[in-house]
VEXKE-922604 format. One record per residue (C-alpha): residue in three letters; chain; x, y, z. Coordinates in nm, 2 decimals. Example, Ala and Ser with C-alpha at 12.3 -4.5 7.8 and 13.67 -1.06 7.14 Angstrom:
2
residuo|cadena|xx|yy|zz
ala|A|1.23|-0.45|0.78
ser|A|1.37|-0.11|0.71
//
This chain:
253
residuo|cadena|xx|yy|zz
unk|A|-1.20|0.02|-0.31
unk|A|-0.88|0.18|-0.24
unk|A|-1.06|0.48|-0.05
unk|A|-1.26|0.16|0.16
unk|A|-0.98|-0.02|0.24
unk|A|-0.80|0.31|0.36
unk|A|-1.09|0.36|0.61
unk|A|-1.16|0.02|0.74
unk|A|-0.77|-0.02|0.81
unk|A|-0.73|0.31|0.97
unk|A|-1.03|0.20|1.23
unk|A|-0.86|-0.15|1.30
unk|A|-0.55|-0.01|1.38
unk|A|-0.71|0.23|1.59
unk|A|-0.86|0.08|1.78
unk|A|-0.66|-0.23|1.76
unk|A|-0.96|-0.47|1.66
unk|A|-0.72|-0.75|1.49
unk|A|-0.43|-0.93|1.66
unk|A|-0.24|-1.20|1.54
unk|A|-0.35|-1.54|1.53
unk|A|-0.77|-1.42|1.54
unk|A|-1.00|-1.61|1.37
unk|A|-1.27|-1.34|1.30
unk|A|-1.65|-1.45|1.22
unk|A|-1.80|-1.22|0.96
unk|A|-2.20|-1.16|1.08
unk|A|-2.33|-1.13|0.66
unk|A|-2.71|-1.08|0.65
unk|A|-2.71|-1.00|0.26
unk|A|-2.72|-0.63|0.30
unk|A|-2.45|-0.34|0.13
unk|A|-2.25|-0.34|0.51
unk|A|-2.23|-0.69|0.58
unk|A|-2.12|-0.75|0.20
unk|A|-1.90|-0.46|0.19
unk|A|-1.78|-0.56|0.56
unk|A|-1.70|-0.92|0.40
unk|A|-1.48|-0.79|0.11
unk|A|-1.30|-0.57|0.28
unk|A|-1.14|-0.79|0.55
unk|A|-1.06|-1.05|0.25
unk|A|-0.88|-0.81|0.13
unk|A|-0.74|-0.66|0.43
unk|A|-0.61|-1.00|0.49
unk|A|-0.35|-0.94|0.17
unk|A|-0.14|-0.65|0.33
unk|A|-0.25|-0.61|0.68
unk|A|0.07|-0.68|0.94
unk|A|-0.10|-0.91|1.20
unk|A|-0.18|-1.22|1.00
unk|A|-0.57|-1.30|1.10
unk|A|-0.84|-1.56|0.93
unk|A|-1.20|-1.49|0.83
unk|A|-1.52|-1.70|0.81
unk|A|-1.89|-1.55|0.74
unk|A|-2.18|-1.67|0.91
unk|A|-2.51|-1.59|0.69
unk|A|-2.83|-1.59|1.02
unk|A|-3.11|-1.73|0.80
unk|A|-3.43|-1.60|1.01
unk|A|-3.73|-1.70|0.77
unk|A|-3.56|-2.04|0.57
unk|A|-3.63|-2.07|0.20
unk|A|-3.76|-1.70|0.17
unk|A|-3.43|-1.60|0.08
unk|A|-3.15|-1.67|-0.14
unk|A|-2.80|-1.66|-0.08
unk|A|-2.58|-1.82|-0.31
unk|A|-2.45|-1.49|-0.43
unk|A|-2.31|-1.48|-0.10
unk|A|-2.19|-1.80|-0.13
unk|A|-2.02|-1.71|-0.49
unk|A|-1.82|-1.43|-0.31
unk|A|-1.69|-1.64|-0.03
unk|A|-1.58|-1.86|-0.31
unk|A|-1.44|-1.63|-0.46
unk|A|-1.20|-1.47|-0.16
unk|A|-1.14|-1.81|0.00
unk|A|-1.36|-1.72|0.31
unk|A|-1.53|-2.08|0.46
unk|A|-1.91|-2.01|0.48
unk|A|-2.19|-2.09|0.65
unk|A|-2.55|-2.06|0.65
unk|A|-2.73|-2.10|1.01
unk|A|-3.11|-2.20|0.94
unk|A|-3.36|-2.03|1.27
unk|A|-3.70|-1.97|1.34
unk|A|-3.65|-1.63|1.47
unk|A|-3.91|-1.49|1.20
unk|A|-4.18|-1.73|1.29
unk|A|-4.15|-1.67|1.68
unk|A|-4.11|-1.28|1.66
unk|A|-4.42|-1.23|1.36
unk|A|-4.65|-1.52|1.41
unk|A|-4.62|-1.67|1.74
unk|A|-4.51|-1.36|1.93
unk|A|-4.67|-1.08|1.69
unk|A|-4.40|-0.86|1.82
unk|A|-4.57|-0.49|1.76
unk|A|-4.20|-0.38|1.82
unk|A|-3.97|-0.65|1.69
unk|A|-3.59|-0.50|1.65
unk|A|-3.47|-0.55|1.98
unk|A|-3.57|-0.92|2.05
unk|A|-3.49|-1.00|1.67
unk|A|-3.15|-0.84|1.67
unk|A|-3.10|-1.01|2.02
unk|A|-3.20|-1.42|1.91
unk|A|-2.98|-1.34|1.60
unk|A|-2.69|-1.26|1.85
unk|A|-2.71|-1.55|2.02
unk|A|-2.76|-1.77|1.68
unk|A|-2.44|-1.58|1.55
unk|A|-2.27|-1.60|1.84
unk|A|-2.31|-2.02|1.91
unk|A|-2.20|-2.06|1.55
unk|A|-1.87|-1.86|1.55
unk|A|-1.82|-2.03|1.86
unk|A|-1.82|-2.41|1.72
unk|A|-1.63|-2.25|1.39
unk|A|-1.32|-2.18|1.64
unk|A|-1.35|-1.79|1.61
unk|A|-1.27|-1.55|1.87
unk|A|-1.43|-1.25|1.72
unk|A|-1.72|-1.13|1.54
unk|A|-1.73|-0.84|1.28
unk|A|-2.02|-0.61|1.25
unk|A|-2.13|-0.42|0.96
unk|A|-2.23|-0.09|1.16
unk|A|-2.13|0.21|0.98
unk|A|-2.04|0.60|1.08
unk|A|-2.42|0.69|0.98
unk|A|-2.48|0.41|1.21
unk|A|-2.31|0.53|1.54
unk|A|-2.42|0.90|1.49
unk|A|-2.76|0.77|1.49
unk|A|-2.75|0.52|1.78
unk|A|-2.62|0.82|1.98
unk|A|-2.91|1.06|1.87
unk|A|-3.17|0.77|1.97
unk|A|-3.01|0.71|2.30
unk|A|-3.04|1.08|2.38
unk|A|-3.41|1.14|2.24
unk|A|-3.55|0.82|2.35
unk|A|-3.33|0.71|2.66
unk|A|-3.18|1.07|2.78
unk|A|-2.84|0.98|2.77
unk|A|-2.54|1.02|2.62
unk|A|-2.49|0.65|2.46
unk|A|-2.35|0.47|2.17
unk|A|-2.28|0.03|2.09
unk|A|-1.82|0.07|2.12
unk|A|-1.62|0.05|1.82
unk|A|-1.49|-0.30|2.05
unk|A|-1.67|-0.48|2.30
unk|A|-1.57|-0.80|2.53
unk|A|-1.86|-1.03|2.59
unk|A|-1.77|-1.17|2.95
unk|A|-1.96|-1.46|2.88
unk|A|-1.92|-1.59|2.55
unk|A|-1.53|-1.46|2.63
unk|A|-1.55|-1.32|2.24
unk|A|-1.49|-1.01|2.12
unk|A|-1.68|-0.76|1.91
unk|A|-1.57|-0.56|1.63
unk|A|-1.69|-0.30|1.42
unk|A|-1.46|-0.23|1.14
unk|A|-1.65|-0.01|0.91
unk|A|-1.69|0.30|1.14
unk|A|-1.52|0.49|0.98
unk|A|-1.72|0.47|0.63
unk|A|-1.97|0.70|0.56
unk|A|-2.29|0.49|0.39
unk|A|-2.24|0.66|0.06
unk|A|-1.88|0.50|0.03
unk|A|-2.03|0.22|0.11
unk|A|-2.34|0.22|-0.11
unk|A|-2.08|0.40|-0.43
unk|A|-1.83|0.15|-0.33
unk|A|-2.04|-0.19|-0.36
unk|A|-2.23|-0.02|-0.64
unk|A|-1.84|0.03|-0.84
unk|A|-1.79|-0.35|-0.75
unk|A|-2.10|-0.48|-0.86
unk|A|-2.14|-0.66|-0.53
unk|A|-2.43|-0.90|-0.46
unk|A|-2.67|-0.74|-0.19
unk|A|-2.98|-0.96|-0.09
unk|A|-3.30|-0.79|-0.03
unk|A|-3.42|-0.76|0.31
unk|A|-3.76|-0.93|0.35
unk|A|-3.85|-0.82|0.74
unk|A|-4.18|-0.66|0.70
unk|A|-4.06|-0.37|0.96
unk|A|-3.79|-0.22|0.74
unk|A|-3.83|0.11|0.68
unk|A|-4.09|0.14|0.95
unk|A|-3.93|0.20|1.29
unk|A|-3.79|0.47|1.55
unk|A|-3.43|0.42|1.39
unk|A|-3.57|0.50|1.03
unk|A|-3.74|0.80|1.16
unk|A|-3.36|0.88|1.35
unk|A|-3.21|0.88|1.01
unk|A|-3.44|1.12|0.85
unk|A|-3.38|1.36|1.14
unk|A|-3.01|1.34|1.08
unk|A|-3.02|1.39|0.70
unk|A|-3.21|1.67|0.79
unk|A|-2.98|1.80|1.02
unk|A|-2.65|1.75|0.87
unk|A|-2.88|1.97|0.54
unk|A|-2.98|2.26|0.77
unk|A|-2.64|2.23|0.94
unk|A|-2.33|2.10|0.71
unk|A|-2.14|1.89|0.93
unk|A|-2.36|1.78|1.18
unk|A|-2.29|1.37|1.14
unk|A|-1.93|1.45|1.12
unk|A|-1.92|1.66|1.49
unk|A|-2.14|1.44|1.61
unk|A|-1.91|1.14|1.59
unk|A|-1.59|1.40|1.67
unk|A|-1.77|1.42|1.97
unk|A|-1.81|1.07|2.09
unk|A|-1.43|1.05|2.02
unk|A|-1.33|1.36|2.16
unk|A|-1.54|1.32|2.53
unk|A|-1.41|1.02|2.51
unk|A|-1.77|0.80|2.52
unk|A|-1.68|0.50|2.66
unk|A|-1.50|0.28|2.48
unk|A|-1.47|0.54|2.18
unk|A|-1.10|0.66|2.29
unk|A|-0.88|0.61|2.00
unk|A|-0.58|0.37|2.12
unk|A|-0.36|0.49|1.86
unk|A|-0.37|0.79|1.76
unk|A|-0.29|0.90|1.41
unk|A|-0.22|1.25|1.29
unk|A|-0.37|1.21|0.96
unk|A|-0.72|1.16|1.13
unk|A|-0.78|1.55|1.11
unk|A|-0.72|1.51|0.81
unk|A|-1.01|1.22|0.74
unk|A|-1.26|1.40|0.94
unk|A|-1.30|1.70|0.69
unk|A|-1.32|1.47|0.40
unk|A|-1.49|1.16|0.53
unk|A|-1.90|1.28|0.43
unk|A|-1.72|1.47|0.12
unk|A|-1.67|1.14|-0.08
//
């Protein structure tokens, strides 16, 4: 957890995600990021030097096919107020809809779910469980399926919601993550969408495993590279030495 927590603070001051005074909404869908994601900030709350609250917010698309008490149990146990936000987004994207490609619209009605709860809740920000395999692969699918050079920002300001986005676990590698929640024995709940594991970004993250086995390294230049052009948005704000340092070891762990 030590090695998590080391990451995940060295993004947020970075990129300076977390001010004083924010109330941050944690999106948790069940999954290893958005659980990991949850604990982390708990416990970033302990030592971090801008003093900042936290609330999770669990997007329930399909009610009653899922359970998330275990969820619930953790919250309880880090002090973090939760909440579960009942939709029909499953119904309307697989039965009314019969979306033949649902991600986009899915991921989009969640947003806006998320984004009306944190709202009534009092929070200024939402934090998103995307990971580093997560930006090197948004980056490869904008350039293979858009032809350009394009990636979601480590923070984003939504003009008009007036919140801000944040994406604290950049920095973590999915097998931190994965060893990391494994090591804590932290509750993960299954992912019933019957697209999993069957769409353009799954494909994407074969490619890249492929890659980075042909060519050592290829993840980690890949997100050197968005930092280093800068992409926009990706420019670190505060720059620290040691992040050399963390590049060469980061996919090592």
């Amino acid at each position: 957890m030590q090695r998590m927590l080391s990451l995940v603070r060295k993004c947020v001051a970075e990129y300076k995600m977390i001010e004083n005074g924010d109330i941050i909404a944690v999106g948790v869908s069940g999954g290893k990021d958005s659980v990991m994601l949850l604990v982390a900030l708990a416990e970033l709350r302990r030592f971090y030097p801008k003093s900042f609250e936290i609330k999770a917010i669990t997007v329930d698309s399909d009610p009653g096919k899922s359970d998330f008490s275990p969820i619930r149990e953790i919250c309880e146990k880090y002090n973090v107020e939760y909440s579960v936000v009942e939709s029909n987004i499953f119904d309307i994207i697989f039965n009314i809809r019969k979306e033949e490609n649902p991600c986009a619209l899915c991921a989009k009605m969640r947003r806006g779910v998320l984004h009306d709860e944190l709202l009534r809740l009092g929070c200024n920000k939402i934090a998103l469980g995307h990971n580093f395999n997560d930006a090197v692969e948004t980056f490869v699918m904008s350039q293979i399926f858009e032809g350009r050079i394009s990636c979601f920002s480590p923070v984003t300001h939504l003009d008009r919601k007036g919140i801000w986005q944040i994406r604290p676990l950049l920095y973590a590698d999915e097998r931190i993550i994965r060893g990391t929640v494994r090591r804590l024995n932290l509750p993960v709940v299954k992912n019933l969408c019957p697209a999993a594991g069957n769409t353009k970004r799954q494909e994407i993250k074969e490619f890249v495993a492929q890659m980075n086995s042909k060519y050592p390294g290829y993840s980690v230049k890949i997100f050197n590279s968005m930092q280093r052009l800068p992409l926009k948005g990706w420019e670190v704000l505060e720059h620290d030495p040691r992040r050399v340092k963390k590049e060469k070891t980061q996919t090592n762990d």
